[in-house]
ROSE-4610 file (N, C-alpha, C; in Angstrom, 1 decimal, always signed):
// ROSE-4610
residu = [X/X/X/X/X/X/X/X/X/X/X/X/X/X/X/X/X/X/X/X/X/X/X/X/X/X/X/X/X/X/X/X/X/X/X/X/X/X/X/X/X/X/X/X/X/X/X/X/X/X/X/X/X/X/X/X/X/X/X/X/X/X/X/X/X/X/X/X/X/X/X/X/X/X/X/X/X/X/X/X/X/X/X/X/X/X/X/X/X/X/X/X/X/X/X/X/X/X/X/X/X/X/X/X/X/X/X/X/X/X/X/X/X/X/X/X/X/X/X/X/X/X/X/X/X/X/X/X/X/X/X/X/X/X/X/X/X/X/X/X/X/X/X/X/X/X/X/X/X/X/X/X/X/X/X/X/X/X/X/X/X/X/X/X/X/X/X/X/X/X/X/X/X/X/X/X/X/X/X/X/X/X/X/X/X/X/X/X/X/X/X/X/X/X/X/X/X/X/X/X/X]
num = [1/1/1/2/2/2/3/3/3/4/4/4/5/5/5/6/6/6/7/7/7/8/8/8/9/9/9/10/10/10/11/11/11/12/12/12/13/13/13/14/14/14/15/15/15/16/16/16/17/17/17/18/18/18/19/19/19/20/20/20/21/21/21/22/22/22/23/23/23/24/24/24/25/25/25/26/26/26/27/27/27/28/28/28/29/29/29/30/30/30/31/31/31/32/32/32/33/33/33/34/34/34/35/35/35/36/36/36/37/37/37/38/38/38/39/39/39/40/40/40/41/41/41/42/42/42/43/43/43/44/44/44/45/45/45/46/46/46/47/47/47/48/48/48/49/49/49/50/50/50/51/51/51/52/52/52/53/53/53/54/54/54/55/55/55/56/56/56/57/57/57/58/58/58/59/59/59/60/60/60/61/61/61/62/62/62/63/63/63/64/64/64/65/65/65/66/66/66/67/67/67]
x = [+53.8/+54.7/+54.3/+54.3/+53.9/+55.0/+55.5/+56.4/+55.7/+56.0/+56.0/+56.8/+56.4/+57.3/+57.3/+57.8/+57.5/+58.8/+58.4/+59.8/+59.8/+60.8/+61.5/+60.1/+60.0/+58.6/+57.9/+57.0/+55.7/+55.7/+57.2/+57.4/+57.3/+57.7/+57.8/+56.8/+55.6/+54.5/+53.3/+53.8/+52.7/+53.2/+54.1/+54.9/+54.3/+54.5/+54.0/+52.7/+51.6/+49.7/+49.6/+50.7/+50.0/+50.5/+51.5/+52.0/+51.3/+50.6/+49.3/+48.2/+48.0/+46.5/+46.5/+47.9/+47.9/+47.4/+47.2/+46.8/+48.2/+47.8/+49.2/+49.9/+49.4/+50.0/+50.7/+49.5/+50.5/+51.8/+51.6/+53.1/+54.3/+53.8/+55.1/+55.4/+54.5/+54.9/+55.6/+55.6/+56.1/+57.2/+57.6/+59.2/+59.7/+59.2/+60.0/+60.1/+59.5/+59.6/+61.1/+61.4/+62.2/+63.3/+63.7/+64.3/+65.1/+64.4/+65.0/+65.3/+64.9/+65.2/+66.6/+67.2/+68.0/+69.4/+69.3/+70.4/+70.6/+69.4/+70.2/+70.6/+71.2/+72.4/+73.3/+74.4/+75.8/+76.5/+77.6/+78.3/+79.5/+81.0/+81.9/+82.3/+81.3/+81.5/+81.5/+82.1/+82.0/+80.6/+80.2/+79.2/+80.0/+80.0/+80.5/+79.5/+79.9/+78.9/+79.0/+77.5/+77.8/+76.7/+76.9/+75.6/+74.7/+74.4/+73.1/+71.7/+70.9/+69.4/+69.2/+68.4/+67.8/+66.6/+66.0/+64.4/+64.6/+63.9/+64.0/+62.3/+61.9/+60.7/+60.4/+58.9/+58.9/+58.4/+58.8/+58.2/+57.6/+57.2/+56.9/+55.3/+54.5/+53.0/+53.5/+54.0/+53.8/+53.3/+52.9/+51.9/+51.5/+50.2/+49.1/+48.3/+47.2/+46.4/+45.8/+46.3/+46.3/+44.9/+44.0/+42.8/+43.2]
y = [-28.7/-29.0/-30.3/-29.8/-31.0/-31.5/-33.3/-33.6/-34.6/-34.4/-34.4/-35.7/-36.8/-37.7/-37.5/-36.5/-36.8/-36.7/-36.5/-36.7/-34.8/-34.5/-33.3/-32.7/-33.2/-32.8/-32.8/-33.8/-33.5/-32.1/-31.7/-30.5/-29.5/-29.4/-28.1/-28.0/-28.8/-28.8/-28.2/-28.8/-27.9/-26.5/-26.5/-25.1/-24.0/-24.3/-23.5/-23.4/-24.1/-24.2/-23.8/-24.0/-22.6/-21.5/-21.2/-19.7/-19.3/-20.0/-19.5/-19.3/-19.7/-19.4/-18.2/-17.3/-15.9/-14.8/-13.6/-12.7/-12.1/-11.0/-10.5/-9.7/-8.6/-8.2/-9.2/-9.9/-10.9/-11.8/-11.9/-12.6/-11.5/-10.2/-9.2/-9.2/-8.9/-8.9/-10.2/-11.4/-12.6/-12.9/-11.7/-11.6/-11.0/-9.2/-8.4/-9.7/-10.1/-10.5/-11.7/-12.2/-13.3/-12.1/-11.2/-10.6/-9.7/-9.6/-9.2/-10.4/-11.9/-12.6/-12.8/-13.0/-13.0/-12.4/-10.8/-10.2/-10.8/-11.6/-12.1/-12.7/-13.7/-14.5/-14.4/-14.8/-14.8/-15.1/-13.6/-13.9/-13.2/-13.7/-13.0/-11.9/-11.8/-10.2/-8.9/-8.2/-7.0/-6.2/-5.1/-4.5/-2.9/-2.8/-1.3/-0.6/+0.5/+2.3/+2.8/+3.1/+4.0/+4.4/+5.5/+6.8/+6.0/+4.7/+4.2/+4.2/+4.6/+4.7/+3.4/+3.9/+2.6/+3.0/+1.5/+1.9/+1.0/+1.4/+0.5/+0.2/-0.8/-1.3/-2.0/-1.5/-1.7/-3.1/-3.8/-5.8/-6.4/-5.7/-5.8/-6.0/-5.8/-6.1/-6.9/-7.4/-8.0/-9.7/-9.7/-10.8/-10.7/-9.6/-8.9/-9.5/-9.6/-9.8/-8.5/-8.9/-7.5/-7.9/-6.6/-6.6/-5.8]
z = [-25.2/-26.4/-27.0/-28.1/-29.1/-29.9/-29.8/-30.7/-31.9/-33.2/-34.1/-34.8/-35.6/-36.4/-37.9/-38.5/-40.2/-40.9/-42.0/-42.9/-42.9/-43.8/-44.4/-44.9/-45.7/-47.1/-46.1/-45.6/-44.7/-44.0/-43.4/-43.0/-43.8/-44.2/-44.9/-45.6/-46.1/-46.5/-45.6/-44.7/-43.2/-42.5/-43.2/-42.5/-44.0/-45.1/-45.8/-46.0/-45.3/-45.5/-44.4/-43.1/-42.3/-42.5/-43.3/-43.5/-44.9/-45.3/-46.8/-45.8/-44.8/-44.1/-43.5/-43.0/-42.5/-43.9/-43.1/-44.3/-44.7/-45.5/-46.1/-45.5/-44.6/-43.3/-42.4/-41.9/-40.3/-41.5/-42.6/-43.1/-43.6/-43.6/-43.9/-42.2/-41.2/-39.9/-39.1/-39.6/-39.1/-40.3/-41.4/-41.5/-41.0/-40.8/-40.1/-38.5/-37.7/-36.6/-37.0/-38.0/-38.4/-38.6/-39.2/-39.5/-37.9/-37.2/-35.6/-35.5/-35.0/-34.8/-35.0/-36.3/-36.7/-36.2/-36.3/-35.6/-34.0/-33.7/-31.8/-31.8/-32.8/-33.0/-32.4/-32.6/-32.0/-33.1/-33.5/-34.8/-34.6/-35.5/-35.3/-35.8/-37.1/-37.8/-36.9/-37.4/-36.3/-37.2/-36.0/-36.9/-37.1/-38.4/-38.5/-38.8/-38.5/-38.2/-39.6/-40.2/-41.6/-41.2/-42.9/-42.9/-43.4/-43.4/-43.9/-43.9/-44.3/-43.6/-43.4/-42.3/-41.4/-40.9/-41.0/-40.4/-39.0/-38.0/-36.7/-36.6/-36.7/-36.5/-34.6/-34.2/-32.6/-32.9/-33.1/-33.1/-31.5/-30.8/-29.3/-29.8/-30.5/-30.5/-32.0/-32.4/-33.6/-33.9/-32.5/-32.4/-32.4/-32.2/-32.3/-33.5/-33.6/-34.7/-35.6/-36.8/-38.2/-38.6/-38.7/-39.3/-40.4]
């Protein structure tokens, strides 16, 4: 683990020049992966049941490297 001293900006500067250096796949695949992430939260909404389409994506190799 590496710790880090910078400001805000410096951040977010180096967070978006490595996320310009992925290709166009591994950055749609490293949102769907943010997007699971997300629902393992801990929230007090309830989830209600509809007829909604839904896609379920397998994010278990989505660290895998996209050619």
């Amino acid at each position: 683990m590496e710790i880090k001293f910078q400001t805000k900006e410096e951040s977010k500067k180096q967070q978006l020049e490595e996320f310009l250096k992925l290709s166009g796949g591994e950055r749609v695949w490293r949102f769907f992966s943010l997007c699971a992430q997300i629902n393992r939260f801990p929230t007090k909404s309830k989830i209600e049941k509809t007829d909604n389409f839904v896609i379920y994506i397998n994010l278990n190799n989505a660290d895998r490297k996209l050619e």
